[in-house]
Structure formats: C-alpha cells, structure tokens
C-alpha positions as CSV (number, residue, x, y, z in Angstrom):
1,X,73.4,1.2,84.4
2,X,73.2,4.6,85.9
3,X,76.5,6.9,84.7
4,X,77.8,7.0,88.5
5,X,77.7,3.8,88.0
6,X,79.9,3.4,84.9
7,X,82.1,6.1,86.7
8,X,83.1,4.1,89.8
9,X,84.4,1.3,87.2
10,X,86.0,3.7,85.8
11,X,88.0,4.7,88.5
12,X,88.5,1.2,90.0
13,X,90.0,0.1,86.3
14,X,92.5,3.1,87.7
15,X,93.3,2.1,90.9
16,X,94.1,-1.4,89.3
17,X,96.5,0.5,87.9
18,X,97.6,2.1,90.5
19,X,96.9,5.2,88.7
20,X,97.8,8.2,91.7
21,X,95.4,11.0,93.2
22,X,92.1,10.1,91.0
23,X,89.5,12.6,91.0
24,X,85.7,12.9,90.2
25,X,84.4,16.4,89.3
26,X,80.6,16.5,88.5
27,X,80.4,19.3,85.6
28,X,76.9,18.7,84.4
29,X,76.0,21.7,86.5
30,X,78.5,23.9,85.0
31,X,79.0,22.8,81.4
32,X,77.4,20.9,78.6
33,X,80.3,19.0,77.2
34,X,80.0,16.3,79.9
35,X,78.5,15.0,83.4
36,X,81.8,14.0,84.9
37,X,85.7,14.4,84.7
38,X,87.7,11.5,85.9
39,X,91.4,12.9,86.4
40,X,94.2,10.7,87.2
41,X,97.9,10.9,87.1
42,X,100.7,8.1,86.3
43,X,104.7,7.8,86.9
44,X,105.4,7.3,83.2
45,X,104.2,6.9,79.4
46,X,103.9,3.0,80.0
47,X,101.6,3.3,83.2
48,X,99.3,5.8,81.5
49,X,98.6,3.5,78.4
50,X,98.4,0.9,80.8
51,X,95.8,3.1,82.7
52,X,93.8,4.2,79.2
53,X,93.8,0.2,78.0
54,X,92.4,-0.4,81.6
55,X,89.6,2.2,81.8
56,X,88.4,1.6,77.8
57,X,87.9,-2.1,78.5
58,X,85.7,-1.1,81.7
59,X,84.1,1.2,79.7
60,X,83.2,-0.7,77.0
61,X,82.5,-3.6,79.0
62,X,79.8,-0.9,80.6
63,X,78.3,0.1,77.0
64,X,80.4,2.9,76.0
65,X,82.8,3.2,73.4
66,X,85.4,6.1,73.1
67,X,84.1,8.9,71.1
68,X,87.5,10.5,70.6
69,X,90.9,10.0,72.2
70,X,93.9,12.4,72.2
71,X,97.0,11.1,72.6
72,X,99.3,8.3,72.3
73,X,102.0,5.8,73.6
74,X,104.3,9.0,73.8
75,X,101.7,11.5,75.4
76,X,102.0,12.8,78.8
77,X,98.0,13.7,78.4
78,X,95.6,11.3,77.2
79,X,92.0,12.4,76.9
80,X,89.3,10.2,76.2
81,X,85.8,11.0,75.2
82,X,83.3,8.3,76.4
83,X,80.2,11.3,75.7
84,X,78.9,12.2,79.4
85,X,82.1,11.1,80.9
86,X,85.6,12.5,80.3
87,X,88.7,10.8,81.2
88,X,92.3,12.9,81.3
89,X,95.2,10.9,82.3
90,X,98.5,12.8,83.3
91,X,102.3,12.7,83.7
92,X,102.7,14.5,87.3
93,X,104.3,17.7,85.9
94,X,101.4,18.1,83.2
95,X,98.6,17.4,86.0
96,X,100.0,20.4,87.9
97,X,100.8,22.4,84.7
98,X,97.2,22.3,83.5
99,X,95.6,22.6,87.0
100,X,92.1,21.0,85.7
101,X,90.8,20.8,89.4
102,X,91.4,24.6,89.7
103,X,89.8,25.7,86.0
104,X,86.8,23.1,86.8
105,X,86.4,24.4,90.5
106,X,83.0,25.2,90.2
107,X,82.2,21.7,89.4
108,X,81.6,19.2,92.7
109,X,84.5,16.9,93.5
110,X,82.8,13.1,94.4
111,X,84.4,10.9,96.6
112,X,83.7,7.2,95.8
C-alpha cells in the first residue's frame, strides 16, 4: 500500500471523528524525520483520545504500528510516531499556540 495511501485512512479515521481543520503537510522534501504530518484538532480530552484510538486502529489495520506516542487521556497534544507518517492531535488553543503549519511552511499542504 503506497504511504498516501495509508495517509488518506488516516485522515478519514479523523473525520469519523469529526476531528476539525485536518491538515496534510508533505515534509519528505524538507526533513528526514518523516514523509507526512497529519494535524488535527478536537473540542476536548475525550474527542482527541477518541481521534488517536481511531487513527491507530486504521493504522494498524494498514501495517503500521506506533513507534512512539506522547501523550495521554489528559494531554491537549497527542503525537504519534507511525515512522514516515506523523500524527499531532490538538486542543484548539494548543493548535494555534504551536503554529505547526507555520514552522513546517516549507513543506506542501495536500488536499485529499
């Protein structure tokens, strides 16, 4: 399965989950941690746990298992490391705070 691929189920585990203004930033040209960003944002700790269970059982149901994930049931940021594709899901106020479409500009936003 080709890693766009594996991204779009990504995201559409996220919009099950009604997970708000999801972004796809292709790094691969601009960095060697990973190929793509997915960047989401949820109303509250309950939706974004909801979001990460979503997006790990499309993941894994793709082939790829977490590497690493930051975060908990409390966190207003969770990261998860799936390798070539990284997922950060956001409370609103952190999203903005943190700004990752502005540090990552240089990267190419995909629309799906």
């Amino acid at each position: 399965m080709e890693m766009l691929d594996i991204v779009k189920k990504a995201v559409e585990a996220l919009e099950d989950k009604k997970a708000e203004d999801i972004k796809v930033i292709d790094i691969h040209e601009v960095s060697s941690i990973a190929d793509y960003f997915i960047i989401a944002n949820g109303s509250n700790q309950n939706q974004l746990a909801a979001m990460q269970d979503a997006v790990d059982e499309a993941m894994y149901k793709s082939g790829l298992h977490a590497r690493q994930t930051e975060g908990n049931m409390n966190s207003t940021w969770i990261l998860i490391d799936y390798n070539d594709i990284i997922v950060h899901l956001f409370s609103k106020e952190d999203r903005l705070f943190y700004d990752l479409e502005r540090i990552w500009k240089d990267g190419t936003v995909i629309e799906l």
